[in-house]
C-alpha positions in Angstrom: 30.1 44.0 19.3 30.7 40.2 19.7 27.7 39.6 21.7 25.6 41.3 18.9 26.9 39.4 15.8 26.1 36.7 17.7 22.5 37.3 18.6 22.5 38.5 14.6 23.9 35.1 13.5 21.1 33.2 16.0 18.2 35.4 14.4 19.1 34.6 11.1 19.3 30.4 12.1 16.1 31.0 13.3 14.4 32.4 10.7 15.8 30.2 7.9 15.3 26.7 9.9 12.7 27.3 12.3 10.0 27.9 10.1 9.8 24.8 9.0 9.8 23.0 12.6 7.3 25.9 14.2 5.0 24.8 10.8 5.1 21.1 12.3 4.6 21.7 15.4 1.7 23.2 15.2 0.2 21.0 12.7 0.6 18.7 15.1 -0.8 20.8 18.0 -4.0 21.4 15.4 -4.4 17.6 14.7 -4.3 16.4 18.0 -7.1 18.8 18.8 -9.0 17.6 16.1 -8.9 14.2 17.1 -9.8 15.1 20.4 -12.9 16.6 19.2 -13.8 13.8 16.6 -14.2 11.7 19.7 -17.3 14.1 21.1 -18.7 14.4 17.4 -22.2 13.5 17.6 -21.9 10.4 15.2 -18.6 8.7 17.7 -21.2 9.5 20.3 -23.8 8.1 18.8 -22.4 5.1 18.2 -20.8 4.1 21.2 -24.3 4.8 23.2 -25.9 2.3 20.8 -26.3 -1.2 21.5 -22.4 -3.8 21.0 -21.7 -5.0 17.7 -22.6 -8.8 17.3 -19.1 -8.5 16.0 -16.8 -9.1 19.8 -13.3 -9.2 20.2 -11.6 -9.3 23.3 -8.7 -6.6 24.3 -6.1 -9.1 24.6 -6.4 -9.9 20.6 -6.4 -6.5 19.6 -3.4 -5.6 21.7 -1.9 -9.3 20.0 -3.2 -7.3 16.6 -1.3 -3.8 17.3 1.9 -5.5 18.7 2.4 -7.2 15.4 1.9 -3.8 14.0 4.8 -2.3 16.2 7.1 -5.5 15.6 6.8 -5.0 11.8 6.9 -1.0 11.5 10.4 -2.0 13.6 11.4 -3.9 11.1 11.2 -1.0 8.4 8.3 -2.1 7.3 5.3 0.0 5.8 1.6 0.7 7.5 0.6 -1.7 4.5 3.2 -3.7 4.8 2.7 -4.0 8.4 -1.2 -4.5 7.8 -0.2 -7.8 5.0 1.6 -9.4 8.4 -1.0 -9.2 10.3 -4.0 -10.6 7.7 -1.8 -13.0 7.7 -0.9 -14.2 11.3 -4.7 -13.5 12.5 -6.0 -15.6 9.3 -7.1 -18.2 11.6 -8.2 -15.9 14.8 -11.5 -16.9 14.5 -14.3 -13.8 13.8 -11.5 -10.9 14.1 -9.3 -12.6 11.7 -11.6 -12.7 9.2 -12.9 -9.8 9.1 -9.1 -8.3 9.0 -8.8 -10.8 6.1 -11.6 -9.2 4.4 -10.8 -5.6 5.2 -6.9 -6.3 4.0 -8.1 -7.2 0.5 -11.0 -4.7 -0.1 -9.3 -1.4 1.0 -5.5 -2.2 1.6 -4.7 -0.7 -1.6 -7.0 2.7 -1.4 -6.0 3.6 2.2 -4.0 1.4 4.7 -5.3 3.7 7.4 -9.1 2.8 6.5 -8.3 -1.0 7.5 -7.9 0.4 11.2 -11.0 2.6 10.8 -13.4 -0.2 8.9 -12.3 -2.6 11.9 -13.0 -0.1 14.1 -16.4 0.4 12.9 -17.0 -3.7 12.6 -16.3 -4.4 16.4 -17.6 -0.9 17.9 -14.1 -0.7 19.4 -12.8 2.4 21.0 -9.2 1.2 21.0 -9.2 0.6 17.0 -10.8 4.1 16.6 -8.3 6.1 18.7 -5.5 4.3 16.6 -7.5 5.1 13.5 -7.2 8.8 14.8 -3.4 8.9 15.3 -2.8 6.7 12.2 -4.7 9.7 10.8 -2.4 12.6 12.6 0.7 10.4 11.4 -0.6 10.2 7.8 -0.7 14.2 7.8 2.8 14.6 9.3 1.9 14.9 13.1 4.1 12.1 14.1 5.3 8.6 13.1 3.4 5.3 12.3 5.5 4.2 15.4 4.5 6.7 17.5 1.0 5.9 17.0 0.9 2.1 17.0 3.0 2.8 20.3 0.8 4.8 21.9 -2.1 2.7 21.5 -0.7 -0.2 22.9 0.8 1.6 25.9 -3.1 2.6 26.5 -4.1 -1.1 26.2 -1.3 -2.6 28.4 -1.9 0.1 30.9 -6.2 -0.8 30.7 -4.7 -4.7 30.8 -2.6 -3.9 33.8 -5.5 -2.0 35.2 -8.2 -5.0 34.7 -5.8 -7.8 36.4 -5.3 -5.4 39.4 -9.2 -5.3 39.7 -9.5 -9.2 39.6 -6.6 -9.7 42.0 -8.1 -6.9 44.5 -11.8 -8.7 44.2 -10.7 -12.6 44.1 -10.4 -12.6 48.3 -13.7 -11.1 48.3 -15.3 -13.5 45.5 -13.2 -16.8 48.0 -14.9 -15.2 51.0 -18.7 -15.8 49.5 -18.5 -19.3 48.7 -16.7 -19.9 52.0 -19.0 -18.4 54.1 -22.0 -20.2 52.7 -20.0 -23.8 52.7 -19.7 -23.5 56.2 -23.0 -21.9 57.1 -24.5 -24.8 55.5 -22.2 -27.4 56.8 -22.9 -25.7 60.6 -26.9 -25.9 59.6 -26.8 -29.7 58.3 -24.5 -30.6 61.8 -27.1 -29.1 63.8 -29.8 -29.5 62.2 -29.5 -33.7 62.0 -29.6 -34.5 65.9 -32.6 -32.3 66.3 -34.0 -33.8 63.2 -33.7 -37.1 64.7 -35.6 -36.4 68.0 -38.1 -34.8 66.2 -38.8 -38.4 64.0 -38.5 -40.5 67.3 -40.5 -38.3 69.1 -43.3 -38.6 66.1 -42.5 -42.6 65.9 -43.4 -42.5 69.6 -46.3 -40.9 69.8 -47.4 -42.9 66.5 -47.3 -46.3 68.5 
């Protein structure tokens, strides 16, 4: 008899709390698909078959960009709080600066979330558009500003950490060239000079 209030009890929890979670979780579940397919839309394709932006930015700025994102949404700060920092600091970070400059002031106060999407689309940059696309989950109620802004950078770090492993792995490789041809040369020109020699006293001989 126990045993069976018990399991009563439980069923009831359930069905008055758990709604409410199950709801969330699968909105979640449902936006993370849909951001999964935005990315094979024919218009994301599209546009990252077509020729770079003249717009460049390099991946250590935009993970410099994102980090002060995560330092101030630590601090309590808003998205569009977060994004005012940020103008701010990368005022004078040459093309990428500006352009968050300009973005900050023209749509800051419709949509902080379009700042991350308009500098997205300026610099063609696939990191800014997958944070655009979990700021956009997070706006909805999928997850936190955090979360997101965390995410992303653990994606760039990880493509970072990826890249310098690459150089380390080719620099012996890239050493071993140059080598090679400095002493092929070298061994040529030492070789080369005494026989080089005979040859011009050989022709001064003949000559007188």
């Amino acid at each position: 008899m126990g045993f069976m209030l018990l399991l009563l009890a439980l069923l009831v929890v359930l069905i008055a709390f758990g709604g409410g979670a199950w709801s969330r979780i699968k909105l979640f579940q449902r936006n993370r698909g849909l951001a999964r397919l935005a990315r094979y839309s024919p218009r994301r394709l599209w546009r990252r078959g077509r020729k770079k932006s003249a717009l460049q930015v390099d991946l250590p700025t935009i993970r410099d960009f994102i980090l002060t994102l995560q330092l101030s949404l630590s601090l309590a700060e808003t998205l569009a709080g977060a994004l005012m920092q940020a103008g701010r600091q990368f005022g004078d970070r040459g093309v990428f600066g500006q352009r968050l400059t300009t973005r900050v002031r023209s749509q800051l106060q419709v949509e902080p979330e379009a700042v991350i999407r308009a500098l997205a689309e300026d610099f063609n940059s696939e990191h800014l558009t997958e944070l655009a696309d979990r700021l956009d989950i997070a706006h909805e109620g999928g997850l936190s500003y955090s979360e997101a802004v965390n995410a992303t950078l653990d994606d760039i770090e990880d493509e970072i950490r990826i890249n310098v492993e690459k150089e380390i792995e080719r620099a012996p490789t890239m050493l071993t060239i140059p080598m090679i041809i400095g002493v092929f040369f070298a061994a040529l020109a030492l070789l080369g000079f005494p026989l080089l020699v005979v040859m011009f006293n050989s022709m001064t001989g003949t000559i007188q």
